[in-house]
C-alpha positions as CSV (number, residue, x, y, z in Angstrom):
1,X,-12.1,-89.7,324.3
2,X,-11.8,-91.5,320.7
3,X,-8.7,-90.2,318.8
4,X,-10.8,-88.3,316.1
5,X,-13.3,-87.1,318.2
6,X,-11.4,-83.7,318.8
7,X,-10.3,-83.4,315.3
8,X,-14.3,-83.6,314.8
9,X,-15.1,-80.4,317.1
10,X,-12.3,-78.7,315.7
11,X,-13.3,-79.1,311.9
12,X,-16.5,-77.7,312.8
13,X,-14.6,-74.5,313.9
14,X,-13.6,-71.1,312.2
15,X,-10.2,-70.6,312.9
16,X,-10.6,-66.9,312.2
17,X,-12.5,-66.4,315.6
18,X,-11.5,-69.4,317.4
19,X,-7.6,-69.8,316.6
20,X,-6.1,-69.9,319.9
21,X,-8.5,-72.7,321.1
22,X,-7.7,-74.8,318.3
23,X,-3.4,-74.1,319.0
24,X,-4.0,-75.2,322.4
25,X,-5.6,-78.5,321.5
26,X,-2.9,-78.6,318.5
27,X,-0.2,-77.7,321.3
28,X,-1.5,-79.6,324.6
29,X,-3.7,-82.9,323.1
30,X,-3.1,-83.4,319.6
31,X,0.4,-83.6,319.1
32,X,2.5,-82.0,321.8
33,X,5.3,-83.8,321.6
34,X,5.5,-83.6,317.7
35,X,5.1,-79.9,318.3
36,X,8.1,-79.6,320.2
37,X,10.1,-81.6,317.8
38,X,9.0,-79.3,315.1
39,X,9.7,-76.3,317.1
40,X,13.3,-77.5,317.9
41,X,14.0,-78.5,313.8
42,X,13.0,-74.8,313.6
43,X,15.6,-73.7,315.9
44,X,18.1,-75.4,313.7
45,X,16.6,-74.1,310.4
46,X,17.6,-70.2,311.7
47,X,20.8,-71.2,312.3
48,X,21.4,-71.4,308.3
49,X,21.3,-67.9,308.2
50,X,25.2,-66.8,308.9
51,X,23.7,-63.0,309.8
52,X,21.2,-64.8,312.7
53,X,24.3,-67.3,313.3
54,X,26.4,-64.7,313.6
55,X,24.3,-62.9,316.1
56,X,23.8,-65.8,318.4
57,X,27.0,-66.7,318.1
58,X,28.1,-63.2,319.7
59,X,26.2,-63.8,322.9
60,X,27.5,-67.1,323.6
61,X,24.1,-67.7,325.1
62,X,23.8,-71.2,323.7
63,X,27.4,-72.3,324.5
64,X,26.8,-70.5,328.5
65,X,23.2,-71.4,329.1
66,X,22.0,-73.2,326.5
67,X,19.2,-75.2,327.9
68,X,17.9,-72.2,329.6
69,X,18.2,-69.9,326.0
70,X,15.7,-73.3,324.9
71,X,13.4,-73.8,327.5
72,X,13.0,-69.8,327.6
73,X,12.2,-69.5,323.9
74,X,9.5,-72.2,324.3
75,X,8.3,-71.1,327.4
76,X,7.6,-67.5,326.3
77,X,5.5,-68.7,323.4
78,X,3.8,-70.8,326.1
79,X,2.9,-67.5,327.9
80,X,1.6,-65.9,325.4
81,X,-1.5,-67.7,324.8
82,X,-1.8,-69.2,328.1
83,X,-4.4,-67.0,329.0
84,X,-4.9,-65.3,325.8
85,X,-3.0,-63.5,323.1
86,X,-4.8,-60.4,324.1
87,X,-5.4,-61.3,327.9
88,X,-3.7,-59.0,330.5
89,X,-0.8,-61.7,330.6
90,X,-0.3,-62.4,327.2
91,X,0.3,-58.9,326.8
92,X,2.7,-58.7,329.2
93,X,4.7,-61.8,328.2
94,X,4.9,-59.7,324.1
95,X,6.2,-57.1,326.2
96,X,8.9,-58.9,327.9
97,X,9.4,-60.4,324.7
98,X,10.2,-56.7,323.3
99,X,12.2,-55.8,326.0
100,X,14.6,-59.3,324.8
101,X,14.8,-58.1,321.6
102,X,15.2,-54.8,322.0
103,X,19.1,-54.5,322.8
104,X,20.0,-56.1,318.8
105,X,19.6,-54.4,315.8
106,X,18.0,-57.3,313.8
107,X,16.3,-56.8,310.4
108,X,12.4,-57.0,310.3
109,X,13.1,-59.7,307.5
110,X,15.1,-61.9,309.7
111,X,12.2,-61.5,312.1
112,X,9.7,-62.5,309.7
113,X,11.7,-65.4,308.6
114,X,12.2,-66.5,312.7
115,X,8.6,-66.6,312.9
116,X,7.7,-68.1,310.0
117,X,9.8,-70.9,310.9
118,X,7.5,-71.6,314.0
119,X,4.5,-71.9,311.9
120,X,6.2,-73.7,309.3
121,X,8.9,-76.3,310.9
122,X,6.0,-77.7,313.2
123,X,3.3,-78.4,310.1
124,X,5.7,-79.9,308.2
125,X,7.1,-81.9,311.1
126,X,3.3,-82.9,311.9
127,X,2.5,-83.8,308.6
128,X,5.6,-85.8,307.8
129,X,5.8,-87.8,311.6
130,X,2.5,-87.1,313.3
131,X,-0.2,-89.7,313.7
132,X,-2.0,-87.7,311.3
133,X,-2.1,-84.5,309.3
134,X,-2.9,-81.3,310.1
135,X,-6.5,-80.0,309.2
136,X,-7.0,-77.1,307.7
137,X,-8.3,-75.3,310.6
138,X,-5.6,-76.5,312.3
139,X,-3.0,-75.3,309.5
140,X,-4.3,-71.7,309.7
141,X,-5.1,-71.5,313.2
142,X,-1.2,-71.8,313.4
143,X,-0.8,-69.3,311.1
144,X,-3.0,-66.7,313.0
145,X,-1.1,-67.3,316.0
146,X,2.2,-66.7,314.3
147,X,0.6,-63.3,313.0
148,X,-1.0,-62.4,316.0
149,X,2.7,-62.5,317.5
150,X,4.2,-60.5,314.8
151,X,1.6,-58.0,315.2
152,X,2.7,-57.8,319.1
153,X,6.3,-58.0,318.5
154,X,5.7,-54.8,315.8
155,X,6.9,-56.6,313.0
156,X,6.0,-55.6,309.2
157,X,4.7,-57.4,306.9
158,X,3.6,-60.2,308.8
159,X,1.4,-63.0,307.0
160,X,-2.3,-63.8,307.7
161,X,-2.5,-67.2,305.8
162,X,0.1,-70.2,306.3
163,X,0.3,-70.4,302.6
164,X,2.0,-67.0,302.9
165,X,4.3,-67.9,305.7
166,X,5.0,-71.1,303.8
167,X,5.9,-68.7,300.8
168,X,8.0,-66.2,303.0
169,X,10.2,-68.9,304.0
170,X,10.9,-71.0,301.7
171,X,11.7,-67.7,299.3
172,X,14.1,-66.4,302.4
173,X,15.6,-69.9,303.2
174,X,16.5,-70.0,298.7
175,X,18.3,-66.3,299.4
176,X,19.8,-66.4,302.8
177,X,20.9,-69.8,303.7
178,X,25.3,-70.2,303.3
179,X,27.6,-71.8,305.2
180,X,29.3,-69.9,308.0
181,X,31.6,-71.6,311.0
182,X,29.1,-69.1,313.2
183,X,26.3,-71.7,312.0
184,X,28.2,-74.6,312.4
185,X,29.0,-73.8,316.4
186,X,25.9,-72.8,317.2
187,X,23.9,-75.8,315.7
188,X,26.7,-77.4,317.9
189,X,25.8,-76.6,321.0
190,X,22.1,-76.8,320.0
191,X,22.8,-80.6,319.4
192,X,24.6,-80.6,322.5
193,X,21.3,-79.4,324.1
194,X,19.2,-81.7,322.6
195,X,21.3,-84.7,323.1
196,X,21.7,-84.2,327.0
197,X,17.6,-85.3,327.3
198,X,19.4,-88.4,327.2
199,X,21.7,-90.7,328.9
200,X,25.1,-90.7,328.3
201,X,25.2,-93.6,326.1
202,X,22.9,-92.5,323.8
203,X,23.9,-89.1,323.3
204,X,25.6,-89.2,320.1
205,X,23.3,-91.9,318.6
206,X,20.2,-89.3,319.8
207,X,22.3,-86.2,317.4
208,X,22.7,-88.8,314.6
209,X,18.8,-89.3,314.8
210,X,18.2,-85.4,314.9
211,X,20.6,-85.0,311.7
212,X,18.8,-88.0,310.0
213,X,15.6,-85.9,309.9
214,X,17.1,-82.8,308.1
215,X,17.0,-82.0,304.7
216,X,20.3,-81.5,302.5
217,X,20.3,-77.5,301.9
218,X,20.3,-77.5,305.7
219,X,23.0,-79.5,306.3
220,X,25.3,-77.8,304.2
221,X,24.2,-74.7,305.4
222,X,25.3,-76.0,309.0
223,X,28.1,-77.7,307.6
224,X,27.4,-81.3,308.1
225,X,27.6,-84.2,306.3
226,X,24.1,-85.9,305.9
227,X,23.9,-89.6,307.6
228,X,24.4,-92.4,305.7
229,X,20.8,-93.9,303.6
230,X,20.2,-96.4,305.5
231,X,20.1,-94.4,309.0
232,X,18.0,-92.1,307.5
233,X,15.6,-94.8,306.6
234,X,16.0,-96.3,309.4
235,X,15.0,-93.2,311.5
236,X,12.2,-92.4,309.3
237,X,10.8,-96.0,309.7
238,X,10.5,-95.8,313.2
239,X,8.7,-92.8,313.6
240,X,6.0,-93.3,311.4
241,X,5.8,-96.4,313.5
242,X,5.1,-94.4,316.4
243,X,2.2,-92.5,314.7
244,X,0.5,-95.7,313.6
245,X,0.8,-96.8,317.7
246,X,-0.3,-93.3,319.0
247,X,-3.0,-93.8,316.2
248,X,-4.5,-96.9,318.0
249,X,-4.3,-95.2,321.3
250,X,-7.5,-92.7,322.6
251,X,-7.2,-89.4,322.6
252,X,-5.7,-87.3,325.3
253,X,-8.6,-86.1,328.1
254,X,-9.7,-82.9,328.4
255,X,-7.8,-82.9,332.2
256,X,-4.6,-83.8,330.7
257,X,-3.3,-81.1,328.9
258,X,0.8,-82.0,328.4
259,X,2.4,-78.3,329.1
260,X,5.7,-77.4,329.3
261,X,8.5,-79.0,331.8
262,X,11.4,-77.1,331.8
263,X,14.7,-78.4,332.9
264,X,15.3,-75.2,333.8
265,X,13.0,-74.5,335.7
266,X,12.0,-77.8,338.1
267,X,10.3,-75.9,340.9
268,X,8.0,-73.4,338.5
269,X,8.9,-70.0,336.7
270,X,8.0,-66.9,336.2
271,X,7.9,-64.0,333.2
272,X,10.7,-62.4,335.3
273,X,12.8,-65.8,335.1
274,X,12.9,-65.6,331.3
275,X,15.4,-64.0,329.0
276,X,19.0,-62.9,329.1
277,X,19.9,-61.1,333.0
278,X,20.2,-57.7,331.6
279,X,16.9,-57.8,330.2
280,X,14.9,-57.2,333.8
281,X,16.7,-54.1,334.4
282,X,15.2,-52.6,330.5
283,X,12.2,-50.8,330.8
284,X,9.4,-52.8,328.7
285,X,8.2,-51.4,325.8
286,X,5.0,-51.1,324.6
287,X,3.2,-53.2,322.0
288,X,2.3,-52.1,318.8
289,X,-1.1,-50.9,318.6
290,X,-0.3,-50.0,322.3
291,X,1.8,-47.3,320.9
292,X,-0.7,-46.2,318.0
293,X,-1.7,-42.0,318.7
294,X,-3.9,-42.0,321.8
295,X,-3.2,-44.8,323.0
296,X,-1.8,-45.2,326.9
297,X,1.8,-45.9,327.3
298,X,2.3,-49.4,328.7
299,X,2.9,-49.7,332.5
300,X,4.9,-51.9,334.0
301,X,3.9,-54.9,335.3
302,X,3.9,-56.4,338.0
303,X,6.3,-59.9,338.4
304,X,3.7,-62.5,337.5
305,X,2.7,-65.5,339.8
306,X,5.1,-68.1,339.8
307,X,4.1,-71.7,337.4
308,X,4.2,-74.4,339.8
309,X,5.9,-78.0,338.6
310,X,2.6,-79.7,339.1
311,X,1.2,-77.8,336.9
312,X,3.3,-78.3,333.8
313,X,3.3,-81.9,333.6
């Protein structure tokens, strides 16, 4: 396959009906390793938020289990459109998803601003260190998935364009973001996370390169110091000079989708193996236009089947 040809089919698309094919080549072909990267800068952005800092910070999940908080968080989205949004299992992964959140007491603002930062941290990520930028269709289509979710999460006020999500948190991120220790240890052990992909030497050169790609009101909101000019260069340099190289390469086949691989999680997973303990012994709770008048309550599911490895490479 030539590297354009998909961004060919997909320009000939209307993201409005065909969104979640277009994520999934944005997600699985196109750029899914850039995609992860954008969705773990995201992880970091929330964290400048001392009342969502403050929260995490609580429930120690990051400093007890912190690759398993990560790889769970990623592997729910996954879930969701794996079969379709609205599919019997995409459903069922929004509820479990509910059930999570159900035990906090967390502002529908600081929702909106969670979500909006998984729409927005990987577009900006793409666009500055992918091998290309995103297309338009390919800009809103990740927009209709992050408001597809909101919708099935039952959060207000959720956007329908990117240019509104881009809006939403930019605005919040202005307002909310401050300095707390709460941020500070909780980026932490994030880094921690994100360093151990490595080997031990390269650890703390690997955190240096993830704090060379943030911006300045983000590290003071954290409460680091940003890396020295040249570093920064020097990390920028390099990946665009892995775009240019993944620009002269063809484009992933059609049979090689690149899905998730949990650490985990190395023999497979299930919706049942994701989230906090507790939260398998909550009932689930219904969606949001599953609870609209005459509408059936929401049965329980059954435990869905297991994801083989081989299957997520």
């Amino acid at each position: 396959m030539g590297r354009y040809s998909r961004l060919r089919r997909i320009q000939k698309m209307d993201p409005r009906q065909d969104f979640e094919q277009i994520y999934r080549w944005i997600t699985h072909y196109e750029f899914p390793r850039d995609y992860l990267y954008g969705t773990s800068i995201a992880f970091l952005r929330d964290y400048g938020v001392p009342r969502i800092s403050h929260l995490l910070d609580r429930t120690q999940e990051f400093e007890r289990a912190g690759q398993k908080r990560y790889d769970d968080t990623v592997l729910i989205a996954y879930e969701m459109v794996r079969e379709g949004m609205d599919s019997e299992h995409g459903r069922a992964a929004a509820r479990h998803l509910n059930r999570i959140h159900s035990r906090y007491q967390i502002p529908n603002e600081d929702f909106l601003y969670v979500l909006a930062t998984t729409v927005v941290g990987p577009k900006r990520w793409i666009d500055r260190f992918g091998w290309r930028r995103l297309s338009e269709q390919e800009t809103e289509s990740l927009a209709l998935v992050g408001r597809r979710t909101g919708e099935m999460m039952g959060i207000s006020g959720v956007p329908d364009t990117y240019a509104a999500f881009e809006l939403l948190h930019d605005d919040y991120e202005r307002e909310m973001f401050a300095y707390d220790p709460a941020n500070r240890r909780v980026a932490a052990a994030t880094l921690r996370i994100l360093a151990s992909w490595y080997p031990a030497p390269l650890r703390r050169i690997a955190t240096r390169v993830t704090l060379a790609v943030l911006d300045e009101p983000l590290l003071e909101a954290l409460g680091f110091r940003p890396e020295p000019r040249r570093l920064r260069a020097v990390v920028h340099h390099v990946f665009r000079t892995r775009a240019a190289l993944i620009r002269l390469l063809p484009g992933r086949p059609e049979r090689l989708p690149r899905t998730p691989k949990p650490r985990t999680y190395p023999f497979g997973w299930t919706l049942d193996d994701l989230g906090p303990h507790w939260a398998h012994s909550r009932p689930l709770l219904p969606l949001q236009d599953e609870s609209a008048p005459g509408a059936a309550s929401a049965p329980e599911q059954s435990p869905t089947p297991r994801v083989p490895h081989q299957e997520t490479r």
